[in-house]
Every structure is written in C-alpha cells, then in structure tokens.
C-alpha beads as a LAMMPS data file, in Angstrom:
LAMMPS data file: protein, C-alpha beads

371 atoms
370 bonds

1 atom types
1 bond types

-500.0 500.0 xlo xhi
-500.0 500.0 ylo yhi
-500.0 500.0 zlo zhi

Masses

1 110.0

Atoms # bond

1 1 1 34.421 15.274 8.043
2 1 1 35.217 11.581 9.185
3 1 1 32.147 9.496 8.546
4 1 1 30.395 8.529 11.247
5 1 1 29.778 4.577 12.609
6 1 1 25.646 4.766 12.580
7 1 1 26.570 6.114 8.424
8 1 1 28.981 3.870 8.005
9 1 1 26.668 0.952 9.538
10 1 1 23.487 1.797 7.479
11 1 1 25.665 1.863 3.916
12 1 1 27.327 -1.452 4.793
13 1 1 23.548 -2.831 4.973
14 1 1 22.357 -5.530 3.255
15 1 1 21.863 -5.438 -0.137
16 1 1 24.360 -4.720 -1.712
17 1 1 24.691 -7.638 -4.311
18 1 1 22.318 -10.668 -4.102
19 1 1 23.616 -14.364 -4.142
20 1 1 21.165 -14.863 -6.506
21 1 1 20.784 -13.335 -10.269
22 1 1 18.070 -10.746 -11.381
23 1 1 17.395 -13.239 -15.038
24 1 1 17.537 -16.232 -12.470
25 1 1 14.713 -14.474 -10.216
26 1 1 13.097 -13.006 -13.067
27 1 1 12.650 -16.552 -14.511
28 1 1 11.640 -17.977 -11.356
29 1 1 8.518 -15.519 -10.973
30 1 1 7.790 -16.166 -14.803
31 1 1 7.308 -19.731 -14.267
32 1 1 4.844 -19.190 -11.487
33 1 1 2.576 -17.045 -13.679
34 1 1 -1.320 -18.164 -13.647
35 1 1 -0.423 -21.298 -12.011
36 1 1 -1.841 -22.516 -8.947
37 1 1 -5.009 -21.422 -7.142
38 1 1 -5.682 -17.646 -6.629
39 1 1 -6.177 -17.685 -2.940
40 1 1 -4.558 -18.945 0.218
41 1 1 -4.684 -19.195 3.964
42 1 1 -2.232 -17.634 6.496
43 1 1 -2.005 -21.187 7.085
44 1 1 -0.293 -22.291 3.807
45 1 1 -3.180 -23.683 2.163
46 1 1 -4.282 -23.201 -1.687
47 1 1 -8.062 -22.512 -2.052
48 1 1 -9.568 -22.248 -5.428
49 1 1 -12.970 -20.290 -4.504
50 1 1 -14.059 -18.847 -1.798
51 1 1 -16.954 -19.795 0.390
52 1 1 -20.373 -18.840 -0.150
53 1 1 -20.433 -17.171 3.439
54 1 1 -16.893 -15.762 2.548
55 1 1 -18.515 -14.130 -0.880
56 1 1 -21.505 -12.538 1.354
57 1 1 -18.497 -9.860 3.095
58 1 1 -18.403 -8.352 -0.383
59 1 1 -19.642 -4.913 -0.572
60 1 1 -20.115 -3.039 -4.140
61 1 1 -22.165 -0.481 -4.004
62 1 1 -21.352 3.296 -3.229
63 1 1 -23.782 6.191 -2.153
64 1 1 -21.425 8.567 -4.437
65 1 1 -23.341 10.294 -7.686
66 1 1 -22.800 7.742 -10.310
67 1 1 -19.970 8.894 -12.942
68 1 1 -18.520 7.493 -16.361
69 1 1 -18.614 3.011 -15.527
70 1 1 -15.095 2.444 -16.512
71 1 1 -14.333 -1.427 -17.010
72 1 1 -12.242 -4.160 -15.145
73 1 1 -10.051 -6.407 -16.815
74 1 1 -7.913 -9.086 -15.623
75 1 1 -4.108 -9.077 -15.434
76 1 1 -1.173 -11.920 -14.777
77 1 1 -1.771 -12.990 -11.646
78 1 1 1.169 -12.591 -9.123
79 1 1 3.591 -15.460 -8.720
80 1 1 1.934 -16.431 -5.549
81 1 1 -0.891 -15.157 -3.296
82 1 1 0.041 -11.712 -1.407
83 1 1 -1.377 -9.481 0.920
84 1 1 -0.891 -6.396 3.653
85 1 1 1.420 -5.287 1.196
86 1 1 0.665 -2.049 2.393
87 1 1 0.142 -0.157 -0.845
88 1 1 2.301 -0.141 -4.342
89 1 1 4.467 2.273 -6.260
90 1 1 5.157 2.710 -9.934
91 1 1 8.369 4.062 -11.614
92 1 1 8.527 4.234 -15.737
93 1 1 5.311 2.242 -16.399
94 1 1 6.154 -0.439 -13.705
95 1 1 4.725 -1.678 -10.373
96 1 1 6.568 -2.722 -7.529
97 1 1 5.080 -4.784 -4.948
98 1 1 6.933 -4.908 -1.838
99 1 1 6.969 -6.896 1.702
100 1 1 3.267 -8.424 3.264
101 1 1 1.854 -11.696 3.923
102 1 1 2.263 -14.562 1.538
103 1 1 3.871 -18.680 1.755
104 1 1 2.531 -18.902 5.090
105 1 1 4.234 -15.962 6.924
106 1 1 3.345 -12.519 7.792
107 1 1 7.136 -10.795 7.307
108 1 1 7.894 -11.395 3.624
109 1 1 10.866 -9.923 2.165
110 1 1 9.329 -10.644 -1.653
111 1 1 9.226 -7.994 -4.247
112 1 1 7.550 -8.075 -7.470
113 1 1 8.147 -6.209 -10.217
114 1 1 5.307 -6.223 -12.938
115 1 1 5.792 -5.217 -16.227
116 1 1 2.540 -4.177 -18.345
117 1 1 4.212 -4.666 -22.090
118 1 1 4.394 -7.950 -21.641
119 1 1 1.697 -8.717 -19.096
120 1 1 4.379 -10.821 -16.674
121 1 1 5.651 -10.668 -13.099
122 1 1 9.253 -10.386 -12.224
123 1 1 11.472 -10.585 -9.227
124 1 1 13.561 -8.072 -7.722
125 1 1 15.557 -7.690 -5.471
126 1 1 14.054 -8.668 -1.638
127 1 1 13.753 -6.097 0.607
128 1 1 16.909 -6.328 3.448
129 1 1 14.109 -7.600 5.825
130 1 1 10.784 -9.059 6.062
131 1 1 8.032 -6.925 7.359
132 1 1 4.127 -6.201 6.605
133 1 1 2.398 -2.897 6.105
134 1 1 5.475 -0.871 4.792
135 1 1 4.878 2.251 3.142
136 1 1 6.123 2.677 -0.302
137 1 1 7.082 5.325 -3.149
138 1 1 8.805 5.680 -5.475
139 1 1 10.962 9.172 -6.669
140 1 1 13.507 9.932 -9.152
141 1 1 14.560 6.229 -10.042
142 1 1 14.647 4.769 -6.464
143 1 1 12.124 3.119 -4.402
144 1 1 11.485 4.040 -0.636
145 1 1 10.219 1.204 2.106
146 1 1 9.977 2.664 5.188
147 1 1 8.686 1.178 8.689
148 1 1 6.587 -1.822 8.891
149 1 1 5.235 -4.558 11.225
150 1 1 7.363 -7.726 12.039
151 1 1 4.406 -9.766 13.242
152 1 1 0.445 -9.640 12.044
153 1 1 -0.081 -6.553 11.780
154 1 1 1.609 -5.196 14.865
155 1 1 5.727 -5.262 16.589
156 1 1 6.759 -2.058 14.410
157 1 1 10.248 -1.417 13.426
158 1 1 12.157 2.017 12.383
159 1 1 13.732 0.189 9.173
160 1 1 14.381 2.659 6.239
161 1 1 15.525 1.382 2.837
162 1 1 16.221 3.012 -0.623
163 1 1 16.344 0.483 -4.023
164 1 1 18.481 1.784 -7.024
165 1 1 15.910 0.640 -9.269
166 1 1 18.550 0.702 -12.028
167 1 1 21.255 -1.471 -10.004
168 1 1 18.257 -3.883 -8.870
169 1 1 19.685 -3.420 -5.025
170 1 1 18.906 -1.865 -1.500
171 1 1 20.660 -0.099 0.961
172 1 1 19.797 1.340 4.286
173 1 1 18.938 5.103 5.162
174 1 1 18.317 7.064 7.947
175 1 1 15.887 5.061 9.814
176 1 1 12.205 6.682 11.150
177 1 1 13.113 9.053 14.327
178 1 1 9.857 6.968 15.551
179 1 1 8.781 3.507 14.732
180 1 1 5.745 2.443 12.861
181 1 1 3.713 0.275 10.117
182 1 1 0.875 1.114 8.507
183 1 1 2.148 4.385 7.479
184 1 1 1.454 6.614 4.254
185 1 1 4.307 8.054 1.841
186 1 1 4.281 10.334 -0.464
187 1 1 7.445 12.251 -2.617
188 1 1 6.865 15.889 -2.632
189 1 1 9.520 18.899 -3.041
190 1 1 12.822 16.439 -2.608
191 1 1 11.507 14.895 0.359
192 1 1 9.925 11.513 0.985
193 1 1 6.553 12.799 3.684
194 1 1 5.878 10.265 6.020
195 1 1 2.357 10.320 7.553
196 1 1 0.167 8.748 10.190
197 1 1 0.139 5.177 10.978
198 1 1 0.550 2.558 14.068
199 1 1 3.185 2.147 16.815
200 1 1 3.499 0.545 20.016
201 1 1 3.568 -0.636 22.770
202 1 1 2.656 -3.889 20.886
203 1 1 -0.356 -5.145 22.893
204 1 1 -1.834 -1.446 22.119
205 1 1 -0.927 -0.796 18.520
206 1 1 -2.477 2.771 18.636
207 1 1 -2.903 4.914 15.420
208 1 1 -0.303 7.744 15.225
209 1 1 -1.114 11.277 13.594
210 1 1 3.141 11.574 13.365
211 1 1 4.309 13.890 9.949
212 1 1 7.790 13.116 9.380
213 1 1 9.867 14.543 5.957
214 1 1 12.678 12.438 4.876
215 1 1 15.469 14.874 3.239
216 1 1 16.750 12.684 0.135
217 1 1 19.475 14.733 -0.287
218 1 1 20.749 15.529 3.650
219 1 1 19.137 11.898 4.643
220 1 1 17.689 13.048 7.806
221 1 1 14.280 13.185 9.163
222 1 1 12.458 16.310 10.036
223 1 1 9.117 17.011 12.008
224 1 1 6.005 18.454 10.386
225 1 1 2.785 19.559 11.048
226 1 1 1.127 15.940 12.504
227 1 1 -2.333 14.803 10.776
228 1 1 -5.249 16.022 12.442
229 1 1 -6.394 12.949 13.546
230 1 1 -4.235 9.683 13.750
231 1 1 -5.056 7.004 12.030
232 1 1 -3.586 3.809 9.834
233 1 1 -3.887 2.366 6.840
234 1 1 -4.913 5.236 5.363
235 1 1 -4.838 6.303 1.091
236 1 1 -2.541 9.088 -0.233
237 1 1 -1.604 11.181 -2.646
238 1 1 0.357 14.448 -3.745
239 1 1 -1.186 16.715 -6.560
240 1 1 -0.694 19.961 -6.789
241 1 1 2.324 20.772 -4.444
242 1 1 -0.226 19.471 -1.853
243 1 1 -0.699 16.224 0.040
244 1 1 -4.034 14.271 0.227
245 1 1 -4.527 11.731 2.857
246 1 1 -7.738 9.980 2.865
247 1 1 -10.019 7.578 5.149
248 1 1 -8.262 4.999 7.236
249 1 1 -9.084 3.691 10.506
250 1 1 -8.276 4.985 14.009
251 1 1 -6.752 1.866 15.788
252 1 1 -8.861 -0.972 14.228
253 1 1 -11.017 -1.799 11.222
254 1 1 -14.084 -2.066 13.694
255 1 1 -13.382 2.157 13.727
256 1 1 -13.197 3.141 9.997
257 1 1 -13.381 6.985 8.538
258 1 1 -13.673 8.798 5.460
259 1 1 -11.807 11.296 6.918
260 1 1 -10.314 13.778 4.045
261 1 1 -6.936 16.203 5.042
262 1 1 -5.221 18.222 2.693
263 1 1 -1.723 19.601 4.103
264 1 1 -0.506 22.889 2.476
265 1 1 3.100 22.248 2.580
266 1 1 4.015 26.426 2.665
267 1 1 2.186 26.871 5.742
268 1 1 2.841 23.709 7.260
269 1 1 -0.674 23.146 8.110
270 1 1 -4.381 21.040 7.194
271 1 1 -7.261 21.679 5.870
272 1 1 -10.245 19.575 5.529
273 1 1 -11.933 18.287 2.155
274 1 1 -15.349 16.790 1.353
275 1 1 -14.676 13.036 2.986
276 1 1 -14.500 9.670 1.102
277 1 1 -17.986 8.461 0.133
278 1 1 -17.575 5.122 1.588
279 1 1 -15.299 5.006 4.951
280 1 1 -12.672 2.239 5.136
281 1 1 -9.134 1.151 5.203
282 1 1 -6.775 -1.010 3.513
283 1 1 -8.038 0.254 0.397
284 1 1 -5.874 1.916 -2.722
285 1 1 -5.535 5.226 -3.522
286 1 1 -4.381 6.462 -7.253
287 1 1 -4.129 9.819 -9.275
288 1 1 -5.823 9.030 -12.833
289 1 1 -6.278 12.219 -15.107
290 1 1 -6.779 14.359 -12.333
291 1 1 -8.799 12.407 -9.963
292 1 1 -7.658 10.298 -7.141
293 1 1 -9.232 6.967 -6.880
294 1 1 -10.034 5.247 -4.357
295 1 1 -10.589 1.303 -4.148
296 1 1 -11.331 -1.941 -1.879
297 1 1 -11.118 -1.800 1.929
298 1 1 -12.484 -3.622 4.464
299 1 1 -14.520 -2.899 7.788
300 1 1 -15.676 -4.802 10.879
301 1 1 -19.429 -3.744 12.256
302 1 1 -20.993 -5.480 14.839
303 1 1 -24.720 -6.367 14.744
304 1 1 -26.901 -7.956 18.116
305 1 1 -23.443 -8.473 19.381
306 1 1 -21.988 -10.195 16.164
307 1 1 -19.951 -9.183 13.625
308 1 1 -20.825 -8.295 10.145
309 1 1 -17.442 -8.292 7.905
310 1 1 -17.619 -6.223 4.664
311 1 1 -14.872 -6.169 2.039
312 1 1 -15.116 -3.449 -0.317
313 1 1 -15.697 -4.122 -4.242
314 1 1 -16.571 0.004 -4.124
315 1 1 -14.327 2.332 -6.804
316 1 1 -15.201 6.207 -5.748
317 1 1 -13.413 9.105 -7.353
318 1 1 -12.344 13.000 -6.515
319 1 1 -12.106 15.700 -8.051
320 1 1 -9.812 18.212 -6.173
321 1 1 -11.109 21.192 -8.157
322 1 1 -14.681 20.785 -7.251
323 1 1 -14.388 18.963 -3.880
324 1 1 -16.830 16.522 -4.505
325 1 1 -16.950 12.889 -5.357
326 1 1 -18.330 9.960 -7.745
327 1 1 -18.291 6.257 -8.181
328 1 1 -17.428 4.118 -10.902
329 1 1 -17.553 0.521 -11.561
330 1 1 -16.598 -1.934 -8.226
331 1 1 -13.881 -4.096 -8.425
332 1 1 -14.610 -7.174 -10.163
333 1 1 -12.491 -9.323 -7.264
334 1 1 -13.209 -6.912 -3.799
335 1 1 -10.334 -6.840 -1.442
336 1 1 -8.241 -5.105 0.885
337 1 1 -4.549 -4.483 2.080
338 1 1 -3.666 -4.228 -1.846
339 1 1 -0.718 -3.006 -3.815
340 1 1 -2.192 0.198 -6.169
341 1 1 -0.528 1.941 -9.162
342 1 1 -1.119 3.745 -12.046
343 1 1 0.857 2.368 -15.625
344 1 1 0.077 4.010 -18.218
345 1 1 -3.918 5.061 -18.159
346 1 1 -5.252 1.370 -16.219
347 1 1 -5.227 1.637 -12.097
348 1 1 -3.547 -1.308 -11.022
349 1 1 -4.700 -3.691 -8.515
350 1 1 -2.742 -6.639 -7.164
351 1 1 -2.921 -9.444 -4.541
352 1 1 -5.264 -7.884 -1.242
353 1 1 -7.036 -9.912 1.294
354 1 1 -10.541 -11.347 -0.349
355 1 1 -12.081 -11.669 3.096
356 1 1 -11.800 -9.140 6.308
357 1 1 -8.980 -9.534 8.172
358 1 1 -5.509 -11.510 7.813
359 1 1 -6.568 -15.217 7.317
360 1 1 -6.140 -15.658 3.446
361 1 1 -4.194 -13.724 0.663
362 1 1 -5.095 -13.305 -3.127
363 1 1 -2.993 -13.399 -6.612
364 1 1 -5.380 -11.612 -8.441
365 1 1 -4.934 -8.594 -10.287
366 1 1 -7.038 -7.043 -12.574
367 1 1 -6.627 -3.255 -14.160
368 1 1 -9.094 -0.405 -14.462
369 1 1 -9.366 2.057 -16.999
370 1 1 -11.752 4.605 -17.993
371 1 1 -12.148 3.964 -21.750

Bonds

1 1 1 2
2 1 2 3
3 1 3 4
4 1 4 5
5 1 5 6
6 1 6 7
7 1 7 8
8 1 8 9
9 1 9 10
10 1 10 11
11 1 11 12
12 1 12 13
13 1 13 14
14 1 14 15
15 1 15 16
16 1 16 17
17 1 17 18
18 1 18 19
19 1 19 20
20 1 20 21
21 1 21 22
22 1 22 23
23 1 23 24
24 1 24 25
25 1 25 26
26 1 26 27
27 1 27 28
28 1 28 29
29 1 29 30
30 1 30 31
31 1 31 32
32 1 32 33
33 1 33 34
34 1 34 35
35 1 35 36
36 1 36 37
37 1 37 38
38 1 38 39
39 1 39 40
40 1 40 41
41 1 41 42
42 1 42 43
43 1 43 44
44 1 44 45
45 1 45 46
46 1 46 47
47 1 47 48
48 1 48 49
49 1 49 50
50 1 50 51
51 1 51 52
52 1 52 53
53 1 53 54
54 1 54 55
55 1 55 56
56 1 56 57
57 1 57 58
58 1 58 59
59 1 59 60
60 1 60 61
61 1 61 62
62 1 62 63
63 1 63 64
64 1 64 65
65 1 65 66
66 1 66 67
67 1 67 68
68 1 68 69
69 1 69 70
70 1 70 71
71 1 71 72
72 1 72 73
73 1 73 74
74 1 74 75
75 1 75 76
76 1 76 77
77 1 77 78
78 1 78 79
79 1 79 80
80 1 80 81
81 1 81 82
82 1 82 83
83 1 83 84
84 1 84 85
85 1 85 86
86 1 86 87
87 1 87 88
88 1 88 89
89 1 89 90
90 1 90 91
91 1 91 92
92 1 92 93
93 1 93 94
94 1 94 95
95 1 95 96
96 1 96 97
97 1 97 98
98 1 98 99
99 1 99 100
100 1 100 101
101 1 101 102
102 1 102 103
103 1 103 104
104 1 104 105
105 1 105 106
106 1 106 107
107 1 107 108
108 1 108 109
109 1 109 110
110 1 110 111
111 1 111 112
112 1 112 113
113 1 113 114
114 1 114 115
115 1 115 116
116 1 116 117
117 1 117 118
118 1 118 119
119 1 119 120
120 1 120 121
121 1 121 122
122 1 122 123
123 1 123 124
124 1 124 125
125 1 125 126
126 1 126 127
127 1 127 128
128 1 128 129
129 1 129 130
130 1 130 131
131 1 131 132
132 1 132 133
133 1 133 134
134 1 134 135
135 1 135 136
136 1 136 137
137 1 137 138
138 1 138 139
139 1 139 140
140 1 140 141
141 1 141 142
142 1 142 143
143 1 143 144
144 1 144 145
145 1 145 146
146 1 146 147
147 1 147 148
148 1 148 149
149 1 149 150
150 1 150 151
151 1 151 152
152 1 152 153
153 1 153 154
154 1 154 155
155 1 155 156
156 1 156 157
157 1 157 158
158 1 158 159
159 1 159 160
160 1 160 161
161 1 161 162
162 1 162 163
163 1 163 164
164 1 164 165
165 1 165 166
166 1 166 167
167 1 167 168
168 1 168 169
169 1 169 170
170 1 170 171
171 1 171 172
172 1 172 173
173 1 173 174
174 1 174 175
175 1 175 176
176 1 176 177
177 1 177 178
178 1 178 179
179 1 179 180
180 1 180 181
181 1 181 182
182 1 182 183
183 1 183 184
184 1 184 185
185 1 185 186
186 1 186 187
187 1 187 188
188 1 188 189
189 1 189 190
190 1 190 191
191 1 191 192
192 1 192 193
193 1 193 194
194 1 194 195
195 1 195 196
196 1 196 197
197 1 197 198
198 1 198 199
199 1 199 200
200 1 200 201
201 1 201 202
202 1 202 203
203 1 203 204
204 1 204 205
205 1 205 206
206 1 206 207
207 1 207 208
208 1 208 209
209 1 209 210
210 1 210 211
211 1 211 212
212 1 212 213
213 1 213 214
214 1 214 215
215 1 215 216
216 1 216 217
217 1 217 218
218 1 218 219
219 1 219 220
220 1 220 221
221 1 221 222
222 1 222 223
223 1 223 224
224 1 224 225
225 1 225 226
226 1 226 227
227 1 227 228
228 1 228 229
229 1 229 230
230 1 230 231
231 1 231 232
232 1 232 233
233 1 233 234
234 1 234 235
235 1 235 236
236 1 236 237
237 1 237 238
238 1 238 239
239 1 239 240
240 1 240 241
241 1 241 242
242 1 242 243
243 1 243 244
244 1 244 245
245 1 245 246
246 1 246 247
247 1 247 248
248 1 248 249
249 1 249 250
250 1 250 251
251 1 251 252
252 1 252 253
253 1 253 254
254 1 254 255
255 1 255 256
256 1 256 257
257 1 257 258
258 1 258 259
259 1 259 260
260 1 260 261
261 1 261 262
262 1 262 263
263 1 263 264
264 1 264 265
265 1 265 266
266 1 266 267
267 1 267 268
268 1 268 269
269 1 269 270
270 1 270 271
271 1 271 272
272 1 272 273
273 1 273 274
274 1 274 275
275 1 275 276
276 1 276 277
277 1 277 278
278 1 278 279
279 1 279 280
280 1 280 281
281 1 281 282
282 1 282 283
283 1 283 284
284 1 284 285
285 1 285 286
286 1 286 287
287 1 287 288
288 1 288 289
289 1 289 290
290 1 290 291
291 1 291 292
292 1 292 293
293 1 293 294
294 1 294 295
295 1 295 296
296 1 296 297
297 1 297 298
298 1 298 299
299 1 299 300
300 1 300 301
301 1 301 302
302 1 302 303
303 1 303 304
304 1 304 305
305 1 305 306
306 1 306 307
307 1 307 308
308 1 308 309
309 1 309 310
310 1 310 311
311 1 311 312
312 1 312 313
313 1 313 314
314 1 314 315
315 1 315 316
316 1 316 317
317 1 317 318
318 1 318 319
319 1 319 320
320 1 320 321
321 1 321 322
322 1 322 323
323 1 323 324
324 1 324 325
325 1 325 326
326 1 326 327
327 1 327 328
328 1 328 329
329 1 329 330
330 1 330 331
331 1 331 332
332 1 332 333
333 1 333 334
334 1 334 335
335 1 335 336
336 1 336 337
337 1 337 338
338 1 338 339
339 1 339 340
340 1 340 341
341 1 341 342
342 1 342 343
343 1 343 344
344 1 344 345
345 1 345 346
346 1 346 347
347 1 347 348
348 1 348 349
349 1 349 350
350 1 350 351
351 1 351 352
352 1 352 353
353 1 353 354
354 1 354 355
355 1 355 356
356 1 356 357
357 1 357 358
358 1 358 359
359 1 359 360
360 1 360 361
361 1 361 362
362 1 362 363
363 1 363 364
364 1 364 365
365 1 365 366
366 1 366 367
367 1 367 368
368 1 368 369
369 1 369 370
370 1 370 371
C-alpha cells in the first residue's frame, strides 16, 4: 500500500537530527547547574526570595490520617527556572522534563533530562514545537508529548510527538482527533490513554472529559469511555491494568476537586474511589511502593470579594487496596504546575510555579523518599 501524504508529512517532521550536538547541549545545561537565582517572573526577571505576602499562599497542612513523615532533600536545581510543564516522565532511572514556561515565554520547546547518579541536568533534544501544559509518558524506550497550549495556558493544538530516547530525536505521530492542553497520559496495554483536559474556543477554554487511546503499534487514535466529569490539570496513574485519575479543576483553579475515577479498561467504564484529601490542581501524581502520591497544587478562593491564593506544600498518599488515604511530610519548597517522577525509591519534584498562577517559575527540585 502506497504511503499516504498526511504519513508521509508527519515522518518528514522535525526532528530528525539537531544542528546542534547532544555533548554540546549536555554541557551547556551542566554549566547552568546551581547558578543563578531559583525563581523568576514571566517577565524575565531573576528573584532570589520570594515576598513575605508571596510566602503567606503556602499551604502545608492536610486533613488526611497522619502516616510514616518521609523526608525532603534537595536536588540540582534545573538549568533555569521552569514551570506549566505539565507533569514529568521517567524511563531507566531518568526524568524528562518537557515544554512550559521559562526565559520569559510561555511556549518553550526545552527538555531536560536529569540524571540521579550524578545529581546533574542535561539537555535533550527540544521538542519540534513550543507549547505549555503537554502531557507526557514515557513507554518502552520512547517518550510521548501530546497536545498542549501555544499561549498562557490556553490556544490548544493537536501536536503529537514520539522521542527515540536512544537516538536523542523526535518525530511526529498521529496527531489528537481533538485538540487540547492540560491533558493526562498514561501507557497501559500498548496504548498511550489520553484523558480529560482543556480545549477551545480560546476565550472559553472549557475542561474536556474526552478518553482517547493512542495505538503505538497501528498509530491511530481510538475513542473510549470519556471521564465522568471533565476537568484539567488533573494527576494520573496506571496500576493494576487500571487507570487512576485524580483531582483537577473543572475550567479554572477558582473550581478545584478531589475528584477520584478509576476506569476498568475490560469494561470500558468508571468507577469512583475515596477522593483526594486535599482538592487541587497542578499538582504531581507518582506510584511509590504501591501508593500513588500526590503533591503541590494550587487553588484560587475568594473571601469578602477578594481572593485568597493557596499553593500547596501538602504530600497525601493512597492506598488502592484499602481505598483510603494519608499524608506525609509537605514539600519543603510548595508549588504547582511541576514535573513528577519516580527514580529509583525518591519522588521527584522539579521547577513548578511558587506562587498561584503563571507570573513566576522555579528551579528547584528537591526528592522525597520514605526512608
């Protein structure tokens, strides 16, 4: 069978070879490490500490049954402050960062590779094109990025890429049957599941409850069961042949939820599971000896008319054979629209907004483990 132009068009890509070299990235990222203040504005500027005012958003304590502490250390900072990453991914013991705010500009291409054995950042290869909130995951040695917003947090595109981890390069796929950012992926069964998010029209930017299944293998998109109730910016996880998706926000941060579904992949269908402690989005979500957990977020309340911005410091936990929750140690930096991943037995946690909203991204990462 002839191939077709739209195949033929999404192989030819981007990505294929980069103008400039992996050691001469990698070395580039290296020589930013720990230098330079932690946090900075949309605007461009460096800030060393936040403000007093800025500090009072942060929110660290849970309602969940207290469980084992668990500590906080700090890791290499990322070459530069990042955020509305929209989530991380690990493959063999390293995180990948991908896309978000950072320099100034809300559709980065930038991706950051960290390795753990020698605590240090490296650059990969960009994604194809810039873009905030993309959902990422990784499966079988390649990396999935898939939707995104082209302006703050809103404009979504249908953009689908895979990375060859092993060739350091990207190349287009199928793109989404539907376009969106803020999305949640997850591998399961050969197939890349696509879940909730935002779309248009732009001066909307409603939350979605769309379930799409990427076939790796036939590269086409097929329709599932949607998500009970639509929403963004939303945590995820698959364990047990099943898919968790938990809290989020339906439209706005103003309208957070701890909102638990479980979809049962033979049937096609949800359930519902004892809800996240502490409702919020933005925050990470991470599989650690059997419990997912769940960490930062941010929410907008308004009080006699004003608002009241709360970051979330908060770390709860879930166990999926007794459907109940616990919380562990908060955060020692709170923060929101973070990359997540598990290496080795330490949770992850890099760059995030320090303060509600879009204004000012972070370099800090710091690890969690239980021991």
């Amino acid at each position: 069978m002839p191939t077709s132009p739209t195949t033929l068009t999404r192989r030819a890509a981007i990505g294929i070879a980069l103008a400039t070299p992996l050691a001469a990235r990698t070395a580039l990222a290296q020589s930013h490490q720990h230098h330079g203040a932690p946090f900075q504005t949309l605007q461009g500027n460096r800030v060393d500490a936040l403000t007093e005012q800025q500090l009072g958003q942060r929110v660290v304590e849970s309602p969940a049954p207290k469980g084992p502490p668990g500590r906080w250390e700090e890791r290499a900072r990322l070459p530069l402050p990042r955020s509305e990453m929209a989530w991380a991914t690990a493959w063999q013991d390293r995180m990948h960062v991908v896309g978000g705010y950072g320099d100034g500009r809300v559709n980065r291409a930038y991706h950051h590779l960290y390795d753990p054995k020698d605590d240090r950042w490296h650059e990969a290869a960009p994604l194809p094109r810039g873009a905030n909130h993309v959902a990422v995951v990784a499966e079988a040695g390649r990396l999935y990025a898939l939707g995104g917003f082209t302006e703050q947090n809103r404009t979504p595109d249908a953009n689908a890429y895979v990375y060859e981890i092993g060739e350091d390069r990207w190349r287009a796929i199928a793109p989404l049957p539907r376009e969106r950012g803020a999305a949640s992926a997850v591998a399961l069964g050969g197939r890349i599941h696509l879940i909730g998010g935002a779309s248009g029209p732009t001066d909307e930017r409603a939350s979605v409850g769309w379930h799409e299944a990427y076939d790796i293998a036939g590269d086409r998109w097929e329709r599932r069961k949607p998500l009970p109730a639509a929403r963004d910016h939303a945590g995820a996880v698959a364990w047990d042949g099943r898919i968790h998706v938990i809290g989020g926000r339906f439209n706005t941060f103003e309208y957070n939820t701890g909102l638990h579904h479980v979809y049962l992949p033979g049937r096609d269908t949800w359930e519902l599971r004892a809800p996240l402690p502490t409702p919020r989005s933005g925050h990470g979500l991470v599989v650690l000896k059997g419990r997912f957990y769940a960490m930062g977020g941010e929410q907008r309340d308004y009080v006699d008319g004003r608002a009241a911005d709360r970051v979330f410091g908060v770390m709860e936990s879930y166990d999926p054979g007794a459907d109940t929750w616990q919380s562990h140690a908060p955060m020692s930096t709170p923060r929101h629209g973070l990359g997540a991943a598990l290496l080795g037995d330490w949770i992850h946690v890099a760059g995030g907004g320090p303060i509600v909203g879009g204004s000012t991204q972070s370099a800090i990462h710091e690890a969690f483990t239980l021991g």
